[in-house]
C-alpha positions in Angstrom: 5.1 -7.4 -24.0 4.5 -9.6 -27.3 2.7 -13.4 -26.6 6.2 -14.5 -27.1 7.9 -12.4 -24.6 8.7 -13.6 -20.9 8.0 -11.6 -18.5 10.4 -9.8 -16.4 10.5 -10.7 -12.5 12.6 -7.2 -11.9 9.1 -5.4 -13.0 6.9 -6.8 -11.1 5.8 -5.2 -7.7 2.3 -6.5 -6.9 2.4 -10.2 -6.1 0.5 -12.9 -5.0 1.7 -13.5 -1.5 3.9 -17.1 -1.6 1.7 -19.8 0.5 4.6 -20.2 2.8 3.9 -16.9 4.1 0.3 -16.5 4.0 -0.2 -19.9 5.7 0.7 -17.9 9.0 -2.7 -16.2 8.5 -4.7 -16.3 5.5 -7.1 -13.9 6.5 -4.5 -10.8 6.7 -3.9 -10.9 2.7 -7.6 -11.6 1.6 -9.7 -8.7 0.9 -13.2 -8.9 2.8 -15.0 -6.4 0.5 -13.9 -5.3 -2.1 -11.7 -6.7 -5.1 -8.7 -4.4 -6.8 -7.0 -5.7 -9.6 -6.9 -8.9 -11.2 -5.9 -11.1 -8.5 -9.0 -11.5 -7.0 -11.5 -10.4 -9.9 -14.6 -12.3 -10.6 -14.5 -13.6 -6.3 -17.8 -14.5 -6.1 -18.2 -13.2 -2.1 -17.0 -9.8 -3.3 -19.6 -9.3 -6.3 -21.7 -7.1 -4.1 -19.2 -4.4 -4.8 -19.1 -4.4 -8.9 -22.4 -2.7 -8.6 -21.1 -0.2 -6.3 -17.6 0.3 -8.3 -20.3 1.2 -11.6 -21.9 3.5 -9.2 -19.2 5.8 -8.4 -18.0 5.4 -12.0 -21.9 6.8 -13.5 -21.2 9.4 -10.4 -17.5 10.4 -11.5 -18.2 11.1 -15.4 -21.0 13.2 -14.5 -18.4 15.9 -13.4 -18.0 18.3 -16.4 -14.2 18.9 -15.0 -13.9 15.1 -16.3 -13.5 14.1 -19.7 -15.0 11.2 -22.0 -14.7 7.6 -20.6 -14.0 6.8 -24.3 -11.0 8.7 -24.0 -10.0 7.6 -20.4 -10.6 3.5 -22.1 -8.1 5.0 -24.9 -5.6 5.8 -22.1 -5.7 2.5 -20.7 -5.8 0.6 -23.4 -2.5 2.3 -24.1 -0.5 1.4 -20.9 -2.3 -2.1 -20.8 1.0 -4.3 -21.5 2.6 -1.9 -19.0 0.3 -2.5 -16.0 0.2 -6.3 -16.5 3.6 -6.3 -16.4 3.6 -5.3 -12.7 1.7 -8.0 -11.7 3.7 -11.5 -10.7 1.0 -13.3 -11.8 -0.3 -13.6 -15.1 -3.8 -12.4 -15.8 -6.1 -14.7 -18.4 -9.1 -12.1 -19.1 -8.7 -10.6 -22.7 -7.7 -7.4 -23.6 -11.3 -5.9 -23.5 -12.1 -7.3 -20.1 -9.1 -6.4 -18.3 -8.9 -2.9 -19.8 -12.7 -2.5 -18.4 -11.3 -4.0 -15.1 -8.9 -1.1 -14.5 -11.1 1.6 -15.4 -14.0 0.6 -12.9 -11.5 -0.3 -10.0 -9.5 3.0 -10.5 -12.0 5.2 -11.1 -13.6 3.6 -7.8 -10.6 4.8 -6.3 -10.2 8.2 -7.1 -13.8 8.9 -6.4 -13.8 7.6 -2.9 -10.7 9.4 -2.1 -12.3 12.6 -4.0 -15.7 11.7 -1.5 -13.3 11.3 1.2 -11.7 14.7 1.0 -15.3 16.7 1.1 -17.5 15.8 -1.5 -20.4 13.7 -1.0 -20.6 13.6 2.6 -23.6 11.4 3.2 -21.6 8.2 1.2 -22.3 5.2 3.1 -18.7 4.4 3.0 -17.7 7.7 4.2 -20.0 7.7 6.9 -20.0 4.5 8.4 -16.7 3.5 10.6 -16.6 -0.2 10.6 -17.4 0.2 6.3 -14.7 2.5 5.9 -12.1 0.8 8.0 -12.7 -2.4 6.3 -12.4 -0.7 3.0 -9.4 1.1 3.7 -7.3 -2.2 5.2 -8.5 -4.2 1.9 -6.8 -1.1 0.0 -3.5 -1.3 1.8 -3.5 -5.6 0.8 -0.3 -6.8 -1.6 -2.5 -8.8 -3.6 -5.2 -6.0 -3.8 -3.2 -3.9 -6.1 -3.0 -1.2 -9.0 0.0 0.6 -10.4 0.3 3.8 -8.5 1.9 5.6 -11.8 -2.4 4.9 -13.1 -4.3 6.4 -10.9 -1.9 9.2 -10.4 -1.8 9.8 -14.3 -5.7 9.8 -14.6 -6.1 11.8 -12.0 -4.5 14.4 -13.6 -5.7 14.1 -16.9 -9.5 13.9 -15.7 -9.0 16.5 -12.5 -5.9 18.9 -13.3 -7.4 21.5 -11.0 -7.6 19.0 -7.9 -5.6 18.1 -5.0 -2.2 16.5 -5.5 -3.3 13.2 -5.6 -0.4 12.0 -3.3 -2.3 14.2 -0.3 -5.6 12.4 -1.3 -3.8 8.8 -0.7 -2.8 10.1 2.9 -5.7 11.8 3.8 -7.4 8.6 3.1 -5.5 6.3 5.1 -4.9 9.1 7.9 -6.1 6.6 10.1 -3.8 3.5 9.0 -0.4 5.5 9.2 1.8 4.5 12.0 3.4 7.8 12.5 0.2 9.7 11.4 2.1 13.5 11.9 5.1 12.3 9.8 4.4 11.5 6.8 3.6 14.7 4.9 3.9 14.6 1.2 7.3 15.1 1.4 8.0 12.0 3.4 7.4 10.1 0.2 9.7 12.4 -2.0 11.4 9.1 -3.4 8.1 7.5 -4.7 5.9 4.2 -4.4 4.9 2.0 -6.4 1.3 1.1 -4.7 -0.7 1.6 -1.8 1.2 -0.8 0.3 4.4 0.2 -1.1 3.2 3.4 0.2 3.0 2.3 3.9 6.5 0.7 3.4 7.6 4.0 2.2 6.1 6.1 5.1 7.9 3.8 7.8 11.5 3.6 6.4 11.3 7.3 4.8 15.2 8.3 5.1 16.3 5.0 6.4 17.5 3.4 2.9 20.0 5.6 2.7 21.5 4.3 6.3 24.7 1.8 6.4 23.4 -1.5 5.7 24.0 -2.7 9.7 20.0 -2.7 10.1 19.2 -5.1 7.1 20.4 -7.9 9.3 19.9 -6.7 13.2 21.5 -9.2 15.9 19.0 -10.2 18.8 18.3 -8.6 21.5 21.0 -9.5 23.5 24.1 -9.2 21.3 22.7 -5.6 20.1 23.0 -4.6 23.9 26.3 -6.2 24.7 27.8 -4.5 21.6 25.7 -0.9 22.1 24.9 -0.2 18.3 23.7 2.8 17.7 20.9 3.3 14.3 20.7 6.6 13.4 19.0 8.3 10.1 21.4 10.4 8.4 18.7 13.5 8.1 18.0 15.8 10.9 14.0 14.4 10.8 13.3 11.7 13.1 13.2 8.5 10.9 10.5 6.1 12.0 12.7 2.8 12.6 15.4 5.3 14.4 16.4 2.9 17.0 19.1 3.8 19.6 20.6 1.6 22.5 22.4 4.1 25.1 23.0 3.9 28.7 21.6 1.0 29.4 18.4 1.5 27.7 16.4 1.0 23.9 15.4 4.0 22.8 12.8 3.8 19.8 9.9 6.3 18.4 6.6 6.0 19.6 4.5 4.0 17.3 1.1 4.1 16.6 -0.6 0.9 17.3 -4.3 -0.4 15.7 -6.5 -2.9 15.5 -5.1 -3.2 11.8 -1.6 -3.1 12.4 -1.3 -6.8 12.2 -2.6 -7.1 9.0 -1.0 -4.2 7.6 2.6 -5.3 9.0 2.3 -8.5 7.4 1.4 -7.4 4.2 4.5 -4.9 4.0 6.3 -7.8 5.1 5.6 -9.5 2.6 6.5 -7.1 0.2 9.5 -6.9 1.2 10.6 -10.4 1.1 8.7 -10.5 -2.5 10.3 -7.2 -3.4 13.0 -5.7 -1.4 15.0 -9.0 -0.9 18.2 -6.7 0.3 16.6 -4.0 1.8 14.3 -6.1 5.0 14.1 -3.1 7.0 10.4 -3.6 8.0 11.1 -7.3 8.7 14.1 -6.6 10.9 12.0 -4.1 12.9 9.5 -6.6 13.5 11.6 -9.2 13.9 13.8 -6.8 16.8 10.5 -6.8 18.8 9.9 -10.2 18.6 13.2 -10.4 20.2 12.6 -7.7 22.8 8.5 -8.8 23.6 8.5 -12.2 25.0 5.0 -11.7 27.0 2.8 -9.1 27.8 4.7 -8.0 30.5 7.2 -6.5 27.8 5.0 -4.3 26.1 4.1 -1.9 29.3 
C-alpha cells in the first residue's frame, strides 16, 4: 500500500473487536500480560513484558542455527505493507518502530514455543501453571494478533532443521484445544490465518464443506420436530457433528475449561468480523443456548 491507497476490508483478518460485542465482557478480549501486535502496543499495564520479549530475543540470536537479526529486520521490513494490511485498524508508529515491533513480538513467539517443546525447561513461563495459562489465553485473543504466514516464514528461514512449526502452535496450546486428540496437523490442512483463526479452524475442520443448513440452525424445538440430521461429509468425526435421532441430540464430547469462555467469544467474534456467511461457531453456541436453560441441562 502507497499513503494514497485505501485499504482493503477483504484483507484484513485481525480486528479490533466492534464495542457492541465486547461490551458483553470486556475482559475476554483484553490481554492481561502480554501485548502482540499493534493493537495494544505501548499499554502501559503490560510494559513489564517488553523487557522480557528483549530477553528471549538476546536468548534466540545466540543460537548459531539462527542467522543475523540484521537480516531477519531486512525480511520484515520487506513484508511490512503486507502485515499492516491484515490489521482492521490502522497502525500510527513509523516504519522503524513498527518493523522493531514485529520482530520482538514474533521472535518472543517462536522462542516460547521453541522453550515449550524441550528447551529451556527451568523458564518461568514454562514452569509456572497460572503464568503459562495466562499467557497462552492472551495468545488465542482477536485483537492480540500477528500474521500466521510471519512467524511461519521466519521460522523457517532462522530454524530449517526444526519442528514443523504448525506442531509447535499445537503443542503449545495442547491444553486450550477443545477436542485435544483431534486436531493433528493434518486437521488444519486448509490453513489459518492466526492463532485464533487457528482454534476456529480446529473446531469446524471438515465442516465448511457441509450444505449450508448449519449456518442458520432453527431452535431447539423446530430442529426436533423436523429431525435434521448434520453430518460431515468425511469419514473423521467433525467436531460440530450434531445428529438428532430417535428422540435424542447426539453431539461430540467437548472439552470444557476454565478458558473456554474467553476463547469462544473471541472465535466468535471472528467470525462475525470475518466469516459473515460461514457462522458455524456462533450457531453452535447459539444451539446450546437453546438447549441449556439452567444448570439442570448441562448434566
Amino acid at each position: 500500500m502507497t499513503e494514497d491507497s485505501e485499504p482493503n476490508p477483504d484483507r484484513f483478518c485481525i480486528f479490533r473487536v466492534p464495542k457492541s460485542i465486547r461490551k458483553g465482557k470486556q475482559e475476554a478480549y483484553t490481554p492481561q500480560i502480554v501485548s502482540i501486535g499493534p493493537l495494544h502496543h505501548d499499554r502501559e499495564d503490560l510494559k513489564d513484558m517488553e523487557d522480557q520479549k528483549e530477553k528471549y530475543v538476546r536468548e534466540f540470536f545466540k543460537r548459531p542455527t539462527s542467522k543475523k537479526r540484521e537480516e531477519v529486520l531486512a525480511f520484515i521490513r520487506s513484508q511490512e505493507q503486507e502485515i499492516r494490511s491484515h490489521y482492521s485498524e490502522e497502525c500510527k508508529l513509523d516504519s522503524d518502530a513498527y518493523v522493531g515491533m514485529i520482530l520482538r513480538d514474533a521472535i518472543f513467539i517462536i522462542e516460547l514455543f521453541m522453550r515449550n517443546d524441550g528447551e529451556h525447561e527451568s523458564d518461568f513461563f514454562i514452569n509456572i501453571s497460572a503464568e503459562m495459562f495466562a499467557l497462552q489465553l492472551d495468545l488465542l485473543l482477536l485483537e492480540n494478533q500477528l500474521p500466521y504466514f510471519l512467524l511461519e516464514k521466519l521460522y523457517s528461514l532462522l530454524v530449517p532443521d526444526g519442528e514443523s512449526f504448525r506442531k509447535l502452535c499445537l503443542n503449545f496450546f495442547s491444553d486450550q484445544m477443545f477436542f485435544p486428540d483431534d486436531p493433528k496437523e493434518e486437521k488444519l490442512k486448509n490453513g489459518f490465518e492466526h492463532f485464533t483463526d487457528m482454534q476456529r479452524a480446529a473446531l469446524v475442520g471438515d465442516f465448511e464443506r457441509k450444505e449450508s443448513t448449519f449456518r442458520h440452525l432453527p431452535c431447539a424445538t423446530k430442529l426436533q420436530e423436523s429431525g435434521v440430521k448434520f453430518r460431515c461429509a468425511s469419514k473423521e468425526r467433525c467436531p460440530l457433528e450434531i445428529e438428532f435421532k430417535q428422540g435424542e441430540l447426539r453431539m461430540p464430547e467437548l472439552s470444557v475449561f476454565h478458558e473456554t469462555d474467553t476463547i469462544l467469544r473471541n472465535i466468535m467474534a471472528l467470525e462475525q468480523c470475518r466469516y459473515h456467511d460461514s457462522l458455524f461457531v456462533c450457531s453452535y453456541v447459539q444451539l446450546l443456548d437453546f438447549l441449556i436453560e439452567d444448570k439442570r441441562d448441562g448434566q
